[in-house]
N, C-alpha and C positions, 0 to 999 in steps of 0.2 A: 673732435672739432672744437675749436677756441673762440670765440667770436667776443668780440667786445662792442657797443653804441661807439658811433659817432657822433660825434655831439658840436664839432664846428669842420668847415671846409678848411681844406688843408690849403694854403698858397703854393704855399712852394710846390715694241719687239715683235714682231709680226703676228699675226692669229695662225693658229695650224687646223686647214681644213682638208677634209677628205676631196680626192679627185676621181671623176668617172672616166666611165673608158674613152669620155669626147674629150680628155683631159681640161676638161671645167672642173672648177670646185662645184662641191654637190649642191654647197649651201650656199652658191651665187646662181646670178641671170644676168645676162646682158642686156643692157638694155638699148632701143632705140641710138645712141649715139655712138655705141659701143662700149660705154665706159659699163664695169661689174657691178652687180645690186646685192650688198650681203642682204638679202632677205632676213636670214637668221638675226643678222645683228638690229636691226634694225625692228624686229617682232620684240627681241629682250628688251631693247630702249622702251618701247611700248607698251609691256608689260609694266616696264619698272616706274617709268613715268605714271602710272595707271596707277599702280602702287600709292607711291609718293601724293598722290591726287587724292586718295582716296582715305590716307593717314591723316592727309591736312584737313578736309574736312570734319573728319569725326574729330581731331583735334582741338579743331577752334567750335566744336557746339560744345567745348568742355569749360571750365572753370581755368583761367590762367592761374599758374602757381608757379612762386618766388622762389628761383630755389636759390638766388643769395642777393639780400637788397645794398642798396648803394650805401644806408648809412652804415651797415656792419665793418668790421674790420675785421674779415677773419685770416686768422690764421691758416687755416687750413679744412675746407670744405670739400667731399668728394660725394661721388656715387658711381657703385659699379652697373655695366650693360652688358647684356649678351653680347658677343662678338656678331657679327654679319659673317658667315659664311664664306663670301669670298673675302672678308678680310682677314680669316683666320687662314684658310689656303695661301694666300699670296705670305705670310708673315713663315710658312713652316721653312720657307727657301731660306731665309734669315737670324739662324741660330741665333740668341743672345740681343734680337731685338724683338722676341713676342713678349706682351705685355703679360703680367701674371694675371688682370682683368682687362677688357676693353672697358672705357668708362667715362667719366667727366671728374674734373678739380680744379677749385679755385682756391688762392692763395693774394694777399694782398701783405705780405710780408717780405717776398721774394726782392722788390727793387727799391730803393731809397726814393724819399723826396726829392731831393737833389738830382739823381739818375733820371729822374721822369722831367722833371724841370729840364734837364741836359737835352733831352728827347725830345722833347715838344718845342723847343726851341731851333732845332736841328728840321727837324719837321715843315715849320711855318718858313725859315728861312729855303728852306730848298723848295716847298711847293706854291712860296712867292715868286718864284720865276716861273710859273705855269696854272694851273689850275684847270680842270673840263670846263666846258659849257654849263653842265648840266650840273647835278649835285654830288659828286663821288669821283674826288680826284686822288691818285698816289702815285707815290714817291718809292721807286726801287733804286735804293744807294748799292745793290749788287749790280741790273744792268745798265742803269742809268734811265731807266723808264720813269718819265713826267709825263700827267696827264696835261696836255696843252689843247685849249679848245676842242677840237671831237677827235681830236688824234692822242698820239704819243710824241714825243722825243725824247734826247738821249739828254741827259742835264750835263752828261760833261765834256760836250760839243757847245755849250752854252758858256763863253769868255764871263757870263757873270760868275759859274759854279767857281772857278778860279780867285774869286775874292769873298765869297759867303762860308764855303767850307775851311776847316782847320784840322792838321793830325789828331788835335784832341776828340772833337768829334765820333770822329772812326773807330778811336781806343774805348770810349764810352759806350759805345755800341756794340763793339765787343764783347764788352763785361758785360755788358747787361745783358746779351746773346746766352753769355755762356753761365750766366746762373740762372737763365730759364731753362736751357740743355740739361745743366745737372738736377735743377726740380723735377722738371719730367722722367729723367731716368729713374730718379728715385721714387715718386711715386707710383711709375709703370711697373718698378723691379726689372728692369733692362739695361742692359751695359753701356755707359756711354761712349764706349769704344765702336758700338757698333750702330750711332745713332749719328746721322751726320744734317748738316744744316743743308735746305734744298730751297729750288726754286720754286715761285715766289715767296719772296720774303720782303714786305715792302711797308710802307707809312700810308696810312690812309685817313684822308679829310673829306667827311660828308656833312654838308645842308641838305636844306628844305630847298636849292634850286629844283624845278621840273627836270627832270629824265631829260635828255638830247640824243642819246645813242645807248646800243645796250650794256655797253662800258656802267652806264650811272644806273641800271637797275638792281641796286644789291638787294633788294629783300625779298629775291626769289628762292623756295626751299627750296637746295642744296646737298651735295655728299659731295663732301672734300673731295675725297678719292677721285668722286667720277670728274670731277671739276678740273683736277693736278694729276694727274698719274706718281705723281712722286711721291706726294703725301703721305707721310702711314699714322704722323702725329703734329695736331695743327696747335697753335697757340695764342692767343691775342695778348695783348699789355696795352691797357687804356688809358690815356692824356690826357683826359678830361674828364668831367664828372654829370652823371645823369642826373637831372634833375637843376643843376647850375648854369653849367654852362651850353646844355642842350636837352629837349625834349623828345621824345621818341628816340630811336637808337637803342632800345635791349636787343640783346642779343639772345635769341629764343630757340630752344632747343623742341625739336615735335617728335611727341610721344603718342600712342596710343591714347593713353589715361590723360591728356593733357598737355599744353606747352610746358615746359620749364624755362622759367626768365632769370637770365643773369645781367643783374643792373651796372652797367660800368660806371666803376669806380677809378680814377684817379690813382696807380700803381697798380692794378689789379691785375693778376694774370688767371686769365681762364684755359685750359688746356685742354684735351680731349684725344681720342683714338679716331682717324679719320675717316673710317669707314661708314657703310647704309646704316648703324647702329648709332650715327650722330647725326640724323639729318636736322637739319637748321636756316633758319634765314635770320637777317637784320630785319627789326622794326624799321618803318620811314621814322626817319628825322622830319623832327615839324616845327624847330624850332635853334638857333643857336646853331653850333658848329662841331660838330664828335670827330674827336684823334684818335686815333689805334697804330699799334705794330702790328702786322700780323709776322710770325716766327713759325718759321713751316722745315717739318723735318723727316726724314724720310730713312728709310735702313736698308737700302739700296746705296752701295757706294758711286755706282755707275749716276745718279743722277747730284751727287754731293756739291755744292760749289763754295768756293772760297770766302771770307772775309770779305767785307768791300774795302777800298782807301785812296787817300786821294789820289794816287795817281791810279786808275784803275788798267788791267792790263787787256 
């Protein structure tokens, strides 16, 4: 690992269950309206939420620890994690995308000044046509999802995205796409042949407004996985800077032994294995305005989708 001080802000598929002989699944009931009750699945949800409850607490009686601060410039930061169980089952289906560790890396090398400048500008111009009520709006330039007051809409059913957006854009998004694809593979040890970009992948802008719906509640802890089905490796790239341009907003990883906080920085990409071995929430923001990409990728080709561009199809 390289780290060097910063020392000024930069500007620029169905379930398969057993059936009895009344041809009911064993592990449902019907209930009162007719509709099926997995009982099973729904005892696992409450298990695992239980879990997750129970991590968070011993958690937060612990000591918070950095595991990489906003003024560092590192090069390259990692640490490896047990796999989660079912993340290491679901991954055997897909030769040549299991990780040689499950883990976490951050890198603030990966995207140029310029690139993030390109991005954040791209960002504020599309999520000026929209924004939540509440505090936690984004922008998906793959299906056109804009947060607009407690709902969604499509931004490119909006006659303004027709004079905000340009080719260039899209091309820039790209590149930048694709040299966090290739960071990941390489630090995974997985093929990027068999790594493909998935849904969602989207721009997100959060304040300190109050919650309105549970769209604006991000800082509840989380597993990618259960959250995406597609997920298998999540990634953020941050457009602003903690500590400057907004308060609150680390991005905190829960562990047994403690949180690990990673401070976003301004080009930083933090990546990770998306399974229960990364569970994680956002800090509230309490101050100022925090950008992110989130770059979500998946080794299932069935959930893979395209590029965005302007004219989208």
């Amino acid at each position: 690992m390289t780290t060097k001080q910063r020392t000024s802000r930069k500007t620029g598929g169905n379930a398969k269950v057993s059936v009895n002989n009344n041809g009911r699944s064993a592990s449902t009931s019907e209930g009162p309206t007719g509709f099926q009750i997995d009982w099973k699945r729904i005892i696992r949800r409450m298990l695992m939420m239980g879990g997750i409850m129970l991590i968070v607490y011993l958690s937060r009686r612990n000591d918070m620890i950095t595991f990489v601060k906003r003024e560092e410039e590192v090069e390259k930061k990692s640490v490896a994690v047990e796999c989660s169980k079912d993340y290491q089952e679901e991954l055997k289906h897909f030769p040549g995308c299991v990780p040689k560790n499950c883990g976490r890396m951050v890198q603030d090398t990966i995207v140029t000044d310029s690139e993030v400048l390109a991005l954040l500008d791209i960002a504020q111009r599309g999520l000026g046509l929209g924004g939540s009520t509440g505090g936690a709006s984004i922008l998906d330039l793959h299906s056109g999802a804009l947060s607009s007051g407690s709902t969604f809409v499509n931004i490119y059913k909006l006659e303004a995205s027709k004079r905000i957006f340009k080719n260039q854009d899209f091309l820039i998004y790209r590149h930048v796409k694709n040299k966090i694809h290739a960071a990941i593979a390489d630090h995974f040890g997985i093929s990027k042949e068999h790594l493909y970009l998935t849904h969602p992948t989207f721009f997100s802008r959060i304040t300190n407004k109050p919650a309105q719906t549970i769209h604006d509640e991000y800082w509840h802890p989380h597993v990618d996985k259960d959250t995406y089905e597609s997920f298998h490796y999540t990634s953020l790239l941050y457009l602003t800077d903690y500590g400057f341009d907004f308060d609150g907003g680390r991005f905190i990883f829960v562990d047994k032994e403690g949180n690990k906080t990673v401070e976003p920085r301004r080009g930083r990409v933090s990546a990770f294995t998306s399974g229960s071995e990364n569970l994680h929430f956002v800090e509230k923001v309490s101050k100022g305005t925090r950008y992110a990409v989130t770059v979500s990728f998946t080794c299932d080709p069935k959930h893979s989708i395209q590029d965005p561009s302007l004219t989208p199809q």
